[in-house]
Structures are given as C-alpha cells and as structure tokens.
C-alpha positions in Angstrom: 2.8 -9.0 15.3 6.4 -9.2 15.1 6.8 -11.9 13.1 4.8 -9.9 10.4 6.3 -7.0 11.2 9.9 -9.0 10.1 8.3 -10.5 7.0 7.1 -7.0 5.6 10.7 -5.7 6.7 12.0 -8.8 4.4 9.5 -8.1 1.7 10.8 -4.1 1.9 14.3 -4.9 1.5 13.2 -7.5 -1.9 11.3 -5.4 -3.7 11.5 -1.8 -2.6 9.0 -0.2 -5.7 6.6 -2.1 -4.6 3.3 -1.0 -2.7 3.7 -1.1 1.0 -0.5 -2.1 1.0 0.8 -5.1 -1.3 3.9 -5.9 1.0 2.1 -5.5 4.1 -1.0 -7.4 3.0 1.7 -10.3 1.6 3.4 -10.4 4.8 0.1 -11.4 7.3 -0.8 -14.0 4.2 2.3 -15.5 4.5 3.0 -15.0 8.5 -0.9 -16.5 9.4 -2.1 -18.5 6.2 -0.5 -22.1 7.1 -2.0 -20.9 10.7 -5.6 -21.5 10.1 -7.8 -24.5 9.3 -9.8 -24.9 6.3 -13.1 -23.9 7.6 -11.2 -20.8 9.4 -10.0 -19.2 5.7 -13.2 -17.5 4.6 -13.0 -15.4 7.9 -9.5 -14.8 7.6 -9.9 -13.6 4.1 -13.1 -11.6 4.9 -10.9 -9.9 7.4 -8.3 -9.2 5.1 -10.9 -7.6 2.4 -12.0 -5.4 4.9 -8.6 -4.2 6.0 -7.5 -3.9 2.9 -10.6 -3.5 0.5 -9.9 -3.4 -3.2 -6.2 -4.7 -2.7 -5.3 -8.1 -4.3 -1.9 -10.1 -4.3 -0.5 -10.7 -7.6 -0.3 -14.7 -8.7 3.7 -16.1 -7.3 5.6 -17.1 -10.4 6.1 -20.7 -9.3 8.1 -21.2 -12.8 11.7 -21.5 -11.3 10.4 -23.9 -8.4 8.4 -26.3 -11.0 11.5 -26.7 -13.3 13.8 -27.3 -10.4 11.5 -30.0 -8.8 10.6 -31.6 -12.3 14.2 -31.8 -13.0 15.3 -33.2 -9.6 12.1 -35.9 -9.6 13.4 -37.0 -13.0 17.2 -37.3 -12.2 16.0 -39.6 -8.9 13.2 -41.6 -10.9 10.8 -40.4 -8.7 
C-alpha cells in the first residue's frame, strides 16, 4: 500500500490538473502490473474495472523513448 501510496504522491507532484481517479488508478498499474503473471492479468484488470468502473488510462507517449533508443541502437550498430 505504500509503495502506491508514493507513486500516486509522485504522480500528484507531475501532473497536478490531473484527475486523482486517473493518478490513483496509474499508480496500482504501475506499482502491481510487472507483479502478476500472464494468466493473473484478466483478474487484475477485472478488479481494477470494478474499482474504478468507467475510468481508463490514457495511451503513454513513448515518442521521446523510441527516438532516443533508435538513435543510440544506430550510433552502436546494434
């Protein structure tokens, strides 16, 4: 609980307009996510849509990430 507790703290402080359902929904994603097996993740998001039903997480923008990494893989031939 206090690790998610943190991340929505962290999330708070980054984008203060946005929705505290959003940042709090965000924050157990990203704190529990990497936690579960594949045949766990339907549960865990039928959980989630009942906790927070009619809530869903806008796409990441990735962009900045991608053109780092392509730019790094090219400069060491990778």
């Amino acid at each position: 609980v206090k690790s998610v507790l943190t991340a929505a703290g962290n999330l708070k402080l980054k984008y203060p307009e946005e929705s505290e359902d959003i940042l709090m929904l965000r924050s157990i994603t990203d704190v529990n996510l990497p936690k579960f097996l594949s045949h766990d993740l339907p549960l865990f998001k039928g959980i989630i849509s009942d906790l927070f039903p009619g809530i869903s997480l806008p796409e990441p923008d990735y962009d900045i990430l991608l053109t780092a990494i392509k730019e790094n893989s090219f400069k060491l031939n990778l």
